[in-house]
C-alpha positions, 0 to 999 in steps of 0.5 A: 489456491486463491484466498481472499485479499484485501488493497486498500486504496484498490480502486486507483492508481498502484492500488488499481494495478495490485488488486488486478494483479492479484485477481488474475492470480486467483484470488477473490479481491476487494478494493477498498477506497475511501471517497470518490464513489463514482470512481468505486462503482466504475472500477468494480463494473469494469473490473468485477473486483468487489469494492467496500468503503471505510477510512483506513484511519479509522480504527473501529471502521478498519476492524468493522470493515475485515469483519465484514469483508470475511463474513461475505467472503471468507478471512481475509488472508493477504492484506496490501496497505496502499492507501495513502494521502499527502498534505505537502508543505515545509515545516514553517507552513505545515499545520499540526493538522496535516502533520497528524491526517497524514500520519493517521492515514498513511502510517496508521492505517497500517497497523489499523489494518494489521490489527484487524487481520493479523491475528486471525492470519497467525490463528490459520497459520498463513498470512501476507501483509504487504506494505506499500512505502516510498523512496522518500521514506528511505531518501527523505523529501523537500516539503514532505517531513509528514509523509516521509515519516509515516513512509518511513515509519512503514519500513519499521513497523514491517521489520518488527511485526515480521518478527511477530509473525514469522513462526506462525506461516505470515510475511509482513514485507514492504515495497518503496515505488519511486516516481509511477506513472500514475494521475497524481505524478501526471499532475506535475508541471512538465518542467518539474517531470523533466528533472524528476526524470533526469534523476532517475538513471533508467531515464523513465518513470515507472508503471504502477504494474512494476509495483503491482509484480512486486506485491504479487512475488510478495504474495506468492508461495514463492515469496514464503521465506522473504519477510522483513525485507523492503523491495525498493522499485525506483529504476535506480533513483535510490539505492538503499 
C-alpha cells in the first residue's frame, strides 16, 4: 500500500537517496529542501518526485507546509527528518549563533515536523517517523559540540516520542550514517579523507543508499514491531 512521505532535506545527498528509495516502494514522495531552487527543480524533473520549500526550523512554515502537502496529496503518513546543517568551530570560536542555527535546524526540525504529523498518524492509527542521527552524536566530534548535541538530542527524542506512539500503530526509529559518500564528505581534503577512512574498519565510506535501505526497513510493515531503536550504518567505525 503506498502512503504519502515526506524527506526533508529530499533533494540532496542521503536525502536524494531516501526519497527514491521510498518512490520506488511505492509511495507518493515529497522532497522538501530549503534553498538551492535550481537544484529542486532539476531533481524533480528528473526524479518526478514533487518538491516543496519551507525551513524545517520554522515552526509555523513546518506546520503550513504538511498541511499543504496533505491537502494535495493525502495526510502525510511516513515523516523521515534529513534535514540538517553544520556550523563547525571549537567552543572558543563558536557563536551563540551557530550554536543556536544549528540547534534550530537539526534537533528542532524534528519535533517541528513531528508536530505537524504525528497527531494525525496517531488519529489513523499508522505512522513512520524516521530520524536521521549520526555516529557523532553517538561518539562525539573535535569542533562539532553544536551538531553533536542536536544529533544526539535526535536519539533521545526518538526513544521518548516512541514511547508516545507505540499503542497507536506509529514507530519513531533513527539511523546515525557514518562517513557517506556524499558532496559534502567529497569536500574534505583528500589527506584528511585517507585518515577518516583508516578508521573505519570495512576500509571504505559509505553510500547514501546504505542509509536509504535503512529507512526504507524502517518504513516497512516489516519494520511494525522496531521502534525506539538507533540503526547505526558506519562499517564499523563506531560500535555503540
Amino acid at each position: 500500500m503506498g502512503r504519502v512521505a515526506i524527506v526533508t532535506g529530499g533533494t540532496r545527498g542521503i536525502g536524494e537517496a531516501i526519497s527514491l528509495r521510498l518512490k520506488k516502494m511505492g509511495h507518493t514522495v515529497v522532497a522538501n529542501y530549503a534553498g538551492n531552487d535550481a537544484k529542486a527543480q532539476e531533481f524533480a524533473d528528473r526524479t518526478g518526485i514533487a518538491t516543496y520549500k519551507w525551513d524545517v526550523g520554522d515552526y509555523d512554515a513546518c506546520m503550513e507546509g504538511c498541511a499543504q502537502v496533505a491537502a494535495d496529496l493525502g495526510d502525510v503518513d511516513i515523516v523521515v527528518n534529513n534535514a540538517g546543517i553544520t556550523r563547525d568551530g571549537t567552543l572558543h570560536r563558536m557563536s551563540f549563533d551557530d550554536w543556536n542555527e544549528v540547534m534550530r535546524v537539526n534537533l528542532g526540525g524534528c519535533f517541528n515536523m513531528a508536530k505537524a504529523c504525528f497527531p494525525g498518524m496517531r488519529e489513523r492509527g499508522w505512522g513512520r517517523i524516521i530520524n536521521i542521527g549520526s555516529i557523532n552524536g553517538q561518539a562525539g566530534q573535535y569542533g562539532q559540540v553544536n551538531y553533536a548535541a542536536a544529533k544526539s538530542g535526535i536519539h533521545g527524542f526518538t526513544k521518548a516520542l516512541a514511547q508516545e506512539g507505540a499503542k497507536y500503530g506509529v514507530t519513531v526509529n533513527a539511523i546515525a550514517p557514518g562517513y557517506i559518500d556524499t558532496d559534502m564528505v567529497a569536500a574534505v581534503p583528500e589527506a584528511v579523507l585517507e585518515k577518516i577512512i583508516a578508521k573505519i574498519p570495512v576500509g571504505r565510506l559509505g553510500q547514501a543508499d546504505e542509509i536509504a535501505r535503512g529507512v526504507g526497513f524502517f518504513a516497512s510493515e516489516n519494520g511494525a514491531f522496531v521502534t525506539g531503536s538507533t540503526m547505526s550504518i558506519n562499517g564499523g567505525q563506531h560500535m555503540y
